[in-house]
C-alpha positions in Angstrom: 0.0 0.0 0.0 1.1 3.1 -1.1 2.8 5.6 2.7 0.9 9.0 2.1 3.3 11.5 4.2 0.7 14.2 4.9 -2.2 14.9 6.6 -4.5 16.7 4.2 -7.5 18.8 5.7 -10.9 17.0 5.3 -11.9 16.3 1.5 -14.2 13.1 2.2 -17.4 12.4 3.9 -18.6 9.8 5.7 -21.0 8.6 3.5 -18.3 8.5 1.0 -16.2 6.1 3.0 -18.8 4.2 3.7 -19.7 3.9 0.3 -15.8 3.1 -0.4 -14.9 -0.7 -2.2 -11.7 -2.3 -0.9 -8.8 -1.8 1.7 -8.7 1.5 2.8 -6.7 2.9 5.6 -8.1 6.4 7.4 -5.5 7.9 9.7 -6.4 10.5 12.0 -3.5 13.1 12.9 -2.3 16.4 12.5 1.3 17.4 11.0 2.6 19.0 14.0 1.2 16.1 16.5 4.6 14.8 18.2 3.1 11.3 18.9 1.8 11.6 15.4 5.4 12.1 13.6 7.0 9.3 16.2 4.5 6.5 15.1 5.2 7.5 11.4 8.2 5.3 10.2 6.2 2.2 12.0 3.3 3.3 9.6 5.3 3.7 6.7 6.7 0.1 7.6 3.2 -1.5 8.7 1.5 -0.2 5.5 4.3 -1.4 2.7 3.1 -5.1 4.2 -0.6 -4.6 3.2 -2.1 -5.6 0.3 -3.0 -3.0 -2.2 -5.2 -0.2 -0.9 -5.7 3.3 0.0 -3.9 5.2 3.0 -5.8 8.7 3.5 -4.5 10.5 6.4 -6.7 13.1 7.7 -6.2 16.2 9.6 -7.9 16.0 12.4 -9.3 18.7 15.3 -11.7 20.0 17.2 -15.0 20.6 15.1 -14.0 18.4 12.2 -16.6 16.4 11.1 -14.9 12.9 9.7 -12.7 12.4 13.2 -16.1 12.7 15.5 -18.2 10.3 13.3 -15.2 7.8 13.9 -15.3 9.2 17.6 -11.4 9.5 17.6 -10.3 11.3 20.2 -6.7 10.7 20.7 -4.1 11.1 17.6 -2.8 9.0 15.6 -5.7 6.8 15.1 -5.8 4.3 12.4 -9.0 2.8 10.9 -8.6 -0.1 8.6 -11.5 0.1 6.7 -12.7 -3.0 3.5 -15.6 -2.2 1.3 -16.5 0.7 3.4 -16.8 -1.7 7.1 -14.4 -1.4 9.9 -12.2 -4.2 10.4 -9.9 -3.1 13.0 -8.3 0.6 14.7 -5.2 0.8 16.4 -4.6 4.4 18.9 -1.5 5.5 19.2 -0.4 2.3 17.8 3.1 0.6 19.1 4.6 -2.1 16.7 2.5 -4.8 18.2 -0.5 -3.3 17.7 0.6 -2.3 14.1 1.2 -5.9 13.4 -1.7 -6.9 14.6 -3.9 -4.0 11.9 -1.8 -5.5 9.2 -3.2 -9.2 10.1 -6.8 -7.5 9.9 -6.1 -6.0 6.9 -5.4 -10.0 5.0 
């Protein structure tokens, strides 16, 4: 799966994930979140062993839309996400729990 290395300001809605076919992977963050930019090589490394998909990382923050209809509320958070269902979401994920959202992923 393809590392995207910035999160982009909102440009989905719900309904359109929901609506989405196939492996996608929502991450929640901001670009100046520190525990976002420590988990990020881990990421990187998690998502190059997933099958082919999408990796949309979303900036996140008080008011936005996307992040409360997934009810995050700590950063990063990852959804892995397959034909618009949620499989699996990892918080502040460490390497085990990074391993363990590439084994829901298949």
């Amino acid at each position: 799966m393809q590392y995207q290395e910035i999160y982009e300001p909102e440009t989905l809605s719900r309904a359109e994930l929901d609506a989405s076919k196939g492996l996608v992977v929502v991450e929640f963050g901001t670009n100046w979140c520190g525990h976002c930019r420590a988990a990020q090589a881990g990421i990187a490394q998690a998502l190059s062993g997933m099958p082919d998909g999408q990796h949309i990382k979303v900036e996140d923050g008080p008011g936005r839309r996307l992040g409360r209809s997934f009810r995050v509320k700590l950063w990063p958070t990852l959804i892995i996400m397959k034909d618009g269902q949620e499989l699996a979401r990892g918080v502040r994920p460490d390497d085990e729990v990074l391993q363990a959202l590439v084994a829901a992923a298949g």
